[in-house]
N, C-alpha and C positions, 0 to 999 in steps of 0.2 A: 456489469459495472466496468466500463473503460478508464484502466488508469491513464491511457496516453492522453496525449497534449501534444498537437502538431504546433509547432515553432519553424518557422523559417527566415531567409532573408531573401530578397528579391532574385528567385531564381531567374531561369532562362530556357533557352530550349530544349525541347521538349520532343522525341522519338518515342514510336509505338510501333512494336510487333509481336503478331500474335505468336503462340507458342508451336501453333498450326493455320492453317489456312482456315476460314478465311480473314480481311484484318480483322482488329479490332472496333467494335461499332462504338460509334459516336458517345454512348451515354456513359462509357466507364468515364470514373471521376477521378481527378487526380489530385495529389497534394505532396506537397514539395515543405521540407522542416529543415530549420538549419539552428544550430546555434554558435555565436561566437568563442573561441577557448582560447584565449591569448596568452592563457601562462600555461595552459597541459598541452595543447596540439603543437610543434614545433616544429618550423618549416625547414626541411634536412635534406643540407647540401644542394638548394636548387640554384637556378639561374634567375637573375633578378625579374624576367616575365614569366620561372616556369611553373608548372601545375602538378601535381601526383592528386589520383582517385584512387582507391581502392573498389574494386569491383567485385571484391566475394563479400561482400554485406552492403545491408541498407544504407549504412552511412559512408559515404564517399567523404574521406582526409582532402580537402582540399586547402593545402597553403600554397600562398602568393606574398611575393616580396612588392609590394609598393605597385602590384599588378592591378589595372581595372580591364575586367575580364567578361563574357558572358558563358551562360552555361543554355541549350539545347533540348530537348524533349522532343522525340519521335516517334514512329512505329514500321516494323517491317513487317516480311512473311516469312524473315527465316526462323528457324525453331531454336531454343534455347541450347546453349553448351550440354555434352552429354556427360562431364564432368561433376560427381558427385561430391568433392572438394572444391569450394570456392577458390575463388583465387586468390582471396585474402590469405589462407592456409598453407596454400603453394608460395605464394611470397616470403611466408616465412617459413617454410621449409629450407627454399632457398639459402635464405638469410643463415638459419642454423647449418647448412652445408657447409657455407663460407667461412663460417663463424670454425665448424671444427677443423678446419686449415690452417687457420693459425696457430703461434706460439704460445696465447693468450690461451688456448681451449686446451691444449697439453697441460699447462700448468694449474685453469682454473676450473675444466671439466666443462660437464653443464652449468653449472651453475653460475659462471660468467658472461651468457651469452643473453645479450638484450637486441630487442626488434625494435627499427625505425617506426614502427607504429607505435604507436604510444598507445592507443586502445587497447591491446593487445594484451590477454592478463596469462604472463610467461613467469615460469620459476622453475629451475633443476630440470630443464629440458622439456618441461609438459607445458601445454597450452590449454586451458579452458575451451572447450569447447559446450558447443549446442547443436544438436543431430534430430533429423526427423525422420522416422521409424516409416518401411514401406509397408508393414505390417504392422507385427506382433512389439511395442514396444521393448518386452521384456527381451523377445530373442535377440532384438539389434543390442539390448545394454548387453547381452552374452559375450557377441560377438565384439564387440568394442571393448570387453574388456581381456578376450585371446588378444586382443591386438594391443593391451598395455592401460588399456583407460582403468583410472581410480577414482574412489568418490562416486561411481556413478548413481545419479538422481535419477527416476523416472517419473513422466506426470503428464497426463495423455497421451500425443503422441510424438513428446520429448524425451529423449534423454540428453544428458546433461553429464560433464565428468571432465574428468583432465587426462588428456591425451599424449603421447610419448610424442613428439615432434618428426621424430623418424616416422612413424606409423602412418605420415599424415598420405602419402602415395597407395598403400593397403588399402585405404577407405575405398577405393572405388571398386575394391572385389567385395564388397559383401554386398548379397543382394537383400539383406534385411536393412539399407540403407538406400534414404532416398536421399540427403544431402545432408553436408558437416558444413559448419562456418565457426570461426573466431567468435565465443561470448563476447562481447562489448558493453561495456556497462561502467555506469561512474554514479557517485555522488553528487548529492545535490545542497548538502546542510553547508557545508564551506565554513569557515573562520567565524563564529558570532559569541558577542559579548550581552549573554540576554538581559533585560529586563522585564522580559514581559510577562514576570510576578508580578509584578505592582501594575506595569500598563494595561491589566488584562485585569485587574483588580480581583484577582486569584486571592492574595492574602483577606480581602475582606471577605471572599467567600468562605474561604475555613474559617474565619474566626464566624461568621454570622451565621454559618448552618452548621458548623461544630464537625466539618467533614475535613479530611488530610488522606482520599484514598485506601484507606486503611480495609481490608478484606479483599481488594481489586488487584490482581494482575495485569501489569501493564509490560507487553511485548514488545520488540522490536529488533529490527530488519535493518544491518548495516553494510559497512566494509567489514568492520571488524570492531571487536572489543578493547583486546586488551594488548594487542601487539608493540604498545609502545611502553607499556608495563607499569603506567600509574593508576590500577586498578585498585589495588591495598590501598595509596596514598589515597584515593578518592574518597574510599569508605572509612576510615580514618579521621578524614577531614570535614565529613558529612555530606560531601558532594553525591555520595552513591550510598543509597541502602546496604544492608549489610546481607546476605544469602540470596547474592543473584543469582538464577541459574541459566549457567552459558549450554545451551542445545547443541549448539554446532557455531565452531571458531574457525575463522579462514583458515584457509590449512599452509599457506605461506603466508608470510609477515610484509613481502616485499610490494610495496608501494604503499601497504595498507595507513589510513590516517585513524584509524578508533572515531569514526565520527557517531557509531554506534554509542560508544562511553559519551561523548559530548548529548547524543540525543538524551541519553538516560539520566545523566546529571541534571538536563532541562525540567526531565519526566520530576525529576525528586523533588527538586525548586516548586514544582505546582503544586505535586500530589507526595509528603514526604510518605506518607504512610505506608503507598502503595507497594509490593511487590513487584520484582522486575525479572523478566528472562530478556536472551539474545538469542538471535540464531545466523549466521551470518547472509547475505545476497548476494554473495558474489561469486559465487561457487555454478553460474549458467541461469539459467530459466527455470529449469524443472528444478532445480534445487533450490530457487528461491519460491517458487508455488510450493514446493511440500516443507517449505519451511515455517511460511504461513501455517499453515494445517497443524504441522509439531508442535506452534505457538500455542495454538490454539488448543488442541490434546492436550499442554502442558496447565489449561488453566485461565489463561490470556484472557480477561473479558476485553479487552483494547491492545490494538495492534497498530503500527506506526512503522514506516518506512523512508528513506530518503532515497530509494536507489532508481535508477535508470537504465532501461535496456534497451539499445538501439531498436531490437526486434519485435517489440511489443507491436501489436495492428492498434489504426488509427480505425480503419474501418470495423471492427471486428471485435470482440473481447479476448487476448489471448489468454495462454495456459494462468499470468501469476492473476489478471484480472477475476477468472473462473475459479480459483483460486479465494480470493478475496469476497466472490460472490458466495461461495460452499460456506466460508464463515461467518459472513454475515449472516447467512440465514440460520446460523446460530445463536443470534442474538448479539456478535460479539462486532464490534464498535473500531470500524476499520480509519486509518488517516495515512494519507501518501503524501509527500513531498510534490505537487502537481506543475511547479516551472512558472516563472514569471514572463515567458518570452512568445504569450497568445500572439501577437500579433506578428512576428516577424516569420509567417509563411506566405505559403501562396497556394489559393485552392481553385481547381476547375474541372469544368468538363472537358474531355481532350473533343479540342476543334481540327482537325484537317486542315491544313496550309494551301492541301495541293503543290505543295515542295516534299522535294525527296532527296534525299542524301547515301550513296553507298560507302559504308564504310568496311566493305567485305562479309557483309549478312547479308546483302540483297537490300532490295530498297525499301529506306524508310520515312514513312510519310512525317515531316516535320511539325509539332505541334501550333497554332496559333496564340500567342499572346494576348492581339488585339481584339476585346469582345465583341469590338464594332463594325463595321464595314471593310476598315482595313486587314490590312494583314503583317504580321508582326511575329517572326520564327525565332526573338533571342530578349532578353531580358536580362538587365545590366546589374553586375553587384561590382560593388567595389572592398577592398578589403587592406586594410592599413598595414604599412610597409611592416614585416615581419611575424607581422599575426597572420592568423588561418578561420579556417570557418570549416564547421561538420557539418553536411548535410545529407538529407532523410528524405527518401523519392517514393510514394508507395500508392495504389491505386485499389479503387474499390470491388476487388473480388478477391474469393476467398482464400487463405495462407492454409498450404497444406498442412506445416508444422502446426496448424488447429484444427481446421477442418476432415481430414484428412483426404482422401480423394477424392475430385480429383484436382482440385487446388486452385490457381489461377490460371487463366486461360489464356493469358497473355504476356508479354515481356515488355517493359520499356525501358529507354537507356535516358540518361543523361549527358548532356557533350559540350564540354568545353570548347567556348572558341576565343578570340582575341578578340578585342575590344571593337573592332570594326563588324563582327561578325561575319567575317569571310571562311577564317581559317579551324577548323574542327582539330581538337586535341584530346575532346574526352573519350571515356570507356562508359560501359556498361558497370553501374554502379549494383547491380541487382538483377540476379538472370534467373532468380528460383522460385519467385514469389516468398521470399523471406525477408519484406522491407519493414522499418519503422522506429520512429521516434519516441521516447513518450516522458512522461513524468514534470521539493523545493525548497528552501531555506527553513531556518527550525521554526518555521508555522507548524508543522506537522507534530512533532515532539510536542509543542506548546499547546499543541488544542487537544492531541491523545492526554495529556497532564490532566486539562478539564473535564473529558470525556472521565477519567477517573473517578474524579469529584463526584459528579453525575452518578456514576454505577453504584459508588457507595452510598448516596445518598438514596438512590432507588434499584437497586439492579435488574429490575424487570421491566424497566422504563423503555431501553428499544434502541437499535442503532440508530433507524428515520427518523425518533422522536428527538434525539441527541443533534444529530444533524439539525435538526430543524430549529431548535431551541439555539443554537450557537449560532446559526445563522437571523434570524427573526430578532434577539436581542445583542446582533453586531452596531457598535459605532460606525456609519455611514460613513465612505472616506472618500475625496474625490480623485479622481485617475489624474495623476499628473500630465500624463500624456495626451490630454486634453483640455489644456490652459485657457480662463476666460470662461467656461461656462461649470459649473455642478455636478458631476455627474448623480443623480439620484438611485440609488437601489444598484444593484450588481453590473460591475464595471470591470472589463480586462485586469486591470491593473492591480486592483485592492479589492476583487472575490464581491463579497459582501462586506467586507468593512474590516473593525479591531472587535475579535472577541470580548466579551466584556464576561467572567465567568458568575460573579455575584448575581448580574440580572439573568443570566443563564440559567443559575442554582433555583433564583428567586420562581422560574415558571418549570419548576422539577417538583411533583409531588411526591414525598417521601412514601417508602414504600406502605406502611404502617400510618396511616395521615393521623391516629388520634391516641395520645399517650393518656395515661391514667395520671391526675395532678399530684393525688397521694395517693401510694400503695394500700390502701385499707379501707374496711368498708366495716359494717354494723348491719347486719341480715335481720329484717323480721321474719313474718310466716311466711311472706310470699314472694319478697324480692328483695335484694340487695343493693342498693343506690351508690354510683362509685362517680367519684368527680372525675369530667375527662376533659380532656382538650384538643381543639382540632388547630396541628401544625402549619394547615395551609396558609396562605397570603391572599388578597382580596384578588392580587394580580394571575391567578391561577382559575380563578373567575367557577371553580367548583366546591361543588358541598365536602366537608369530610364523611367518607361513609366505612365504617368498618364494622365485622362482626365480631362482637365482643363477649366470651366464653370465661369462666371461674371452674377451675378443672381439681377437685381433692382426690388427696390418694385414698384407695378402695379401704384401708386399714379406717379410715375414719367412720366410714357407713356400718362398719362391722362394730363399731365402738357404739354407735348407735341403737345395737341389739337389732340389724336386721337381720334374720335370718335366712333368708333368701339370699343376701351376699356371700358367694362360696369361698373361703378360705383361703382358695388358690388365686382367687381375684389379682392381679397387679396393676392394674392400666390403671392408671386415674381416670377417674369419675366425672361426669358432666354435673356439676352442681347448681350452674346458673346461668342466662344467655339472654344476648338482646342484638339489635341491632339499632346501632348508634348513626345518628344522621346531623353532622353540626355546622355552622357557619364556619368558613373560615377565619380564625383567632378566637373564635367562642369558647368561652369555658361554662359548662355546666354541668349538675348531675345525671347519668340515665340512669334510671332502674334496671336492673337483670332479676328477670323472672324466673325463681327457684322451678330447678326438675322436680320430678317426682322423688325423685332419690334425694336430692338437696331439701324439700319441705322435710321428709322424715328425718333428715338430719336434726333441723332445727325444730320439730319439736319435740325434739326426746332432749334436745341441749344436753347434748353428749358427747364432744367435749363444749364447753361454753366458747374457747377460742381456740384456733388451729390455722397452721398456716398452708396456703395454697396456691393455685397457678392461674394471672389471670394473662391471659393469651388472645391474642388480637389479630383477627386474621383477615388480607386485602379481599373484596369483596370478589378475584374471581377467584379465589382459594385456594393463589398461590405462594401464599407465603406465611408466617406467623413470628409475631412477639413475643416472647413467653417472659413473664414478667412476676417477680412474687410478690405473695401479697397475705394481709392481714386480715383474718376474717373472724369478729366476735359475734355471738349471738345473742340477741336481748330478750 
């Protein structure tokens, strides 16, 4: 199950080299994601045409003041850096050098010192990082933590943890490390003022099937909880259930926004009933995979996240998707935040230019743009005076940090050039086979709320089955982004449509499909006739079938004067049973045909009435009603 979503905007050229000899063949695939961040990425201190990439992670910062630029795509034959710190790492190593030279770092310590990256998740002198293991994961989490790392996560063959910023030059002596880079990762829920109780007609589902979540754990994967410290107020004000249990809270406060409490308050609006954990995502990759999994230990039949990590594979399933896959197949009813922004990449086969560029690796054959006859080495973006754009370069062979060896077999670089496509300015945005994009507004929250609904009303209904139901009775919506015609059925822009949770609930059969009308029955010699009812809807388009048992305690048999019931007996007793078969909305009588044991009850009429257990169970025998009931004998 791939959480990524490749997003980009009109990249450009395009460089390819392999890691060894010989190049790169023709059929790797490439794909290029970008998304715009006009109020988080901030273009620092440049010159009104200049550029900065980061080239120790997937996502290359590129701002531009009022620049229309192109960006490159190649391949050479020289081998990748032997550098097992990216240079995202080094950069801010740097940074923090400089940083303790000042008067500012005397007075304010670590904890004053902030990175021109803004991805970068920095507090009290540690940097989040993600590491992947040449071996034995455990022994690299050892060694990384002689070297000062805390928190550390391990989860394949990741670990995960927050690293001293000095420590960052050490990395390249352990040889249970195959490369470190900067976690990057952000949110995706943003500022919302929901409705979509009513628009999702959530309220008519609880009131028409009498469900509110109630038994169901509902999880969920943020920045953070409660760092901004209106959690009390929430539960208070009913915004938030009351005994949430927090797993794990980001371990600094600094930048955090609580979009986790925002998800959760969404969760409560749909499903009040339900129970709610947290664990936080922002603590690397492998802490967010085994955070999943802790959810899920803790209880979580539904699990919900908004987060985004540049490093997830596009091609590939990484650690948190395998992750996500381990509990589903628990039955447990997964929803990610997936991005609105399909459309703004760019995907191909890397085509050969036959141009070559050195830019001190040796020569790199230039990618082709044009799919047609011509030839076309740069592709144009533009980017609005002040704002920036992040983008994600990644090709279809395998990421070490999942696979584990021997990884990808190739390197390609991204290269900025000037608008004329003359002049080359870019780096190497990605030299480790460690690229990628992935991951959306509170849809996610909002349809984990449903999925709720769902589990309480049936809990062995199914994660596919839930998907499938929310999507089949979705309001059809058309793509704006293509004005003038309809879009019919699933569209870029609007998925499958507006959940609708009523008609969603309506094709849910309860787990139990047939309730007893009244508790009590009148047994002759041979069976016991009980009015029942099947809860299904015509729209469900199935019979009710369930097996229907009247169970008394063994004290009663023995009142009976059997003597064959031994004294030490406890278990209650099979006294009656049928199997019920009824239309959906029918109500009629079955008969349960007395046991053996249940005949000698009734006719020794010993006691005349007595109360007992009639218990209703889903016909593959996994669940039961247990229901009391009134039983007199005539």
């Amino acid at each position: 199950m791939q959480r990524s979503i490749s997003i980009s905007a009109p990249i450009p050229l395009i460089s390819n080299r392999p890691a060894s000899p010989p190049r790169l063949v023709p059929e790797v695939r490439l794909k290029v994601a970008s998304i715009a961040w006009a109020a988080v990425l901030i273009a620092v201190g440049l010159d009104p045409t200049a550029a900065t990439a980061d080239d120790g992670h997937a996502a290359a910062v590129i701002a531009l003041r009022g620049a229309t630029d192109a960006l490159a795509i190649g391949t050479s034959t020289k081998g990748r850096a032997g550098s097992k710190a990216g240079s995202g790492l080094y950069a801010l190593h740097g940074e923090y050098q400089t940083y303790l030279e000042t008067s500012d770092a005397y007075v304010r310590g670590p904890s004053g010192f902030t990175s021109r990256n803004p991805l970068a998740r920095i507090a009290e002198g540690y940097v989040v990082v993600d590491t992947a293991a040449e071996g034995d994961p455990k022994a690299l989490a050892s060694d990384l933590e002689a070297l000062g790392l805390e928190d550390p996560a391990v989860f394949g063959h990741m670990v995960s943890g927050r690293l001293p910023i000095p420590a960052i030059p050490a990395l390249e002596n352990l040889a249970s490390l195959r490369f470190a880079r900067p976690a990057y990762a952000r949110t995706l829920l943003g500022s919302v003022t929901s409705q979509g109780d009513v628009a999702m007609r959530a309220d008519i589902a609880r009131s028409t099937f009498g469900v509110d979540g109630t038994g169901v754990t509902v999880g969920t994967l943020s920045d953070s909880f409660d760092c901004l410290g209106g959690a009390v107020t929430g539960v208070a004000s009913g915004d938030l259930p009351a005994g949430i249990v927090v797993l794990e809270e980001i371990r600094d406060c600094q930048g955090a926004t609580d979009e986790g409490r925002g998800m959760m308050e969404i969760i409560h609006d749909i499903a009040p009933g339900a129970s709610q954990a947290f664990h936080t995502a922002f603590e690397g990759q492998a802490s967010f995979a085994q955070g999943i999994i802790d959810l899920a230990n803790a209880g979580a039949k539904v699990i919900t996240d908004d987060i985004l990590y540049f490093a997830e594979p596009m091609f590939q399933d990484g650690i948190i998707a395998q992750a996500v896959d381990q509990v589903k197949a628990r039955g447990i009813s997964y929803f990610s935040a997936a991005g609105n922004d399909g459309r703004q990449s760019y995907e191909s086969p890397f085509r050969g230019s036959g141009q070559f560029i050195d830019l001190g690796a040796g020569g790199e054959e230039l990618h082709d743009f044009d799919a047609g006859p011509g030839v076309d080495i740069c592709q144009r973006i533009t980017i609005p005076a002040g704002q920036s754009v992040t983008v994600a370069f990644q090709w279809d062979q395998p990421f070490f940090s999942v696979s584990g060896m021997p990884g990808s077999n190739s390197d390609l670089d991204i290269l900025l050039t000037d608008a004329a496509c003359t002049r080359f300015r870019g780096v190497d945005p990605e030299a480790d086979g460690f690229p990628n994009f992935s991951g959306t507004s509170a849809a996610a929250p909002h349809a984990a709320g449903i999925a709720a609904l769902i589990t309480e009303r049936n809990p062995s209904f199914g994660a596919d089955n839930i998907y499938s139901v929310l999507k089949s009775t979705a309001i059809d919506m058309d793509d704006p982004a293509t004005p003038g015609i309809f879009d019919t059925g699933f569209d870029p822009g609007t998925g499958h449509g507006l959940v609708q949770a009523d008609a969603a609930l309506d094709r849910v059969p309860p787990l139990v499909e047939i309730r007893p009308v009244a508790p009590r029955t009148i047994c002759g010699p041979n069976a016991c006739p009980v009015l029942l009812n099947c809860q299904l809807t015509t729209s469900t388009g199935t019979l009710c079938t369930n097996q229907i048992g009247i169970f008394v305690p063994a004290r009663i048999l023995r009142r009976a004067r059997d003597a064959t019931e031994p004294a030490t007996q406890q278990r209650p007793i099979r006294f009656a049973s049928a199997r019920a078969s009824l239309q959906p909305g029918e109500t009629r009588g079955v008969r349960l045909q007395l046991t053996p044991r249940g005949k000698r009850i009734v006719r020794q009429r010993n006691p005349r009435r007595f109360r007992a257990r009639l218990m209703i169970t889903s016909m593959n025998g996994a669940s039961v009603t247990n229901i009391p009931i009134m039983i007199r004998i005539r």
